[in-house]
N, C-alpha and C positions, 0 to 999 in steps of 0.2 A: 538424517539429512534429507530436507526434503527436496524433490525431482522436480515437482511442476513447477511449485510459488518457491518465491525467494525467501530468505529468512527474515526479511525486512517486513514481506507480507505476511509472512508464518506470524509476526509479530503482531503486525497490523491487527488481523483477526483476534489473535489471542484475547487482544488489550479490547477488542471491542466485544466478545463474548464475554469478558470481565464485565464491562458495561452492565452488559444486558442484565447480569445473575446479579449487579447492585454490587460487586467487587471491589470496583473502579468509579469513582466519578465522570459526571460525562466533561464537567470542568478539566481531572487531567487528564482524561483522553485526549480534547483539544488540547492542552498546552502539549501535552507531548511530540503531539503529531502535526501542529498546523506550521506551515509555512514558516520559515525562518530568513531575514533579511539582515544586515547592521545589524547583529546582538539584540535582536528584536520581533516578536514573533508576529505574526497579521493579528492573532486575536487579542495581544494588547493592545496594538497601535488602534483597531476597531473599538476597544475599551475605551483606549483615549480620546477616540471621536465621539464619545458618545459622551463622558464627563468632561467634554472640554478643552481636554488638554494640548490635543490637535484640532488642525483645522482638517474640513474634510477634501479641501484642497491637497493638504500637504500628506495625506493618504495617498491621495490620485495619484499624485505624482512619483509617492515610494514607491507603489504597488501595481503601476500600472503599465511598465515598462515591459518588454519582450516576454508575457505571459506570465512574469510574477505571480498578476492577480490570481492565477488557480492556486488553489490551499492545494496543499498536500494533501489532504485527505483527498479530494477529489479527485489529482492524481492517482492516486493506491486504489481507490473505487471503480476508476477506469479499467486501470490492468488488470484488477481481478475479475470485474465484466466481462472483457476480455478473453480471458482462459479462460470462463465459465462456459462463453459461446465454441469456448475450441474443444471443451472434454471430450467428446463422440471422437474426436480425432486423434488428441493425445493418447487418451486410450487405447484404440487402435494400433497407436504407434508401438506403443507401451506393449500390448498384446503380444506385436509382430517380434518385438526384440525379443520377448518372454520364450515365445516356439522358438527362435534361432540358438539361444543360447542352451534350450532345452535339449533341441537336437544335436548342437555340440558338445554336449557331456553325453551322451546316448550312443554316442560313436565306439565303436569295437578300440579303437585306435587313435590316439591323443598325441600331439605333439608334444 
């Protein structure tokens, strides 16, 4: 069970070192992960702007409402940013609960 990242990031990652070792396609990494709208993901309806199918008006319009526009992955790349910049700390954190519970089993005397 992981502590810091969520299992949705534990996931993220996985699928995306999958990537890298040639596992995974980078195709379904994006369908997996990108944005989902109406039974619809960003990277088809972008497919569809690109063969025609939509206009790129009618993109604007799905995808550009109250922050839509960010793919999910970007999300996920955020948050892991994120706790990357906080490790020195969580750490720490991590460390300090490690000595407290160390020193409560160390006790002559246990409730």
């Amino acid at each position: 069970m992981p502590y810091v990242l969520t299992r949705r990031e534990v996931e993220f990652i996985k699928d995306w070192l999958k990537v890298q070792k040639g596992e995974m396609s980078l195709e379904r990494f994006f369908e997996k992960w990108s944005s989902k709208k109406d039974n619809s993901k960003m990277l088809d309806d972008l497919k569809a702007v690109e063969e025609g199918k939509m206009s790129l008006e009618e993109f604007r319009r799905k995808w550009t409402r109250k922050g839509d526009w960010k793919n999910y992955v970007r999300v996920m790349r955020h948050r892991l940013e994120k706790k990357r910049k906080n490790l020195r700390k969580i750490i720490k954190e991590i460390e300090s609960e490690i000595r407290l519970i160390q020193e409560f089993f160390n006790c002559e005397q246990l409730p």
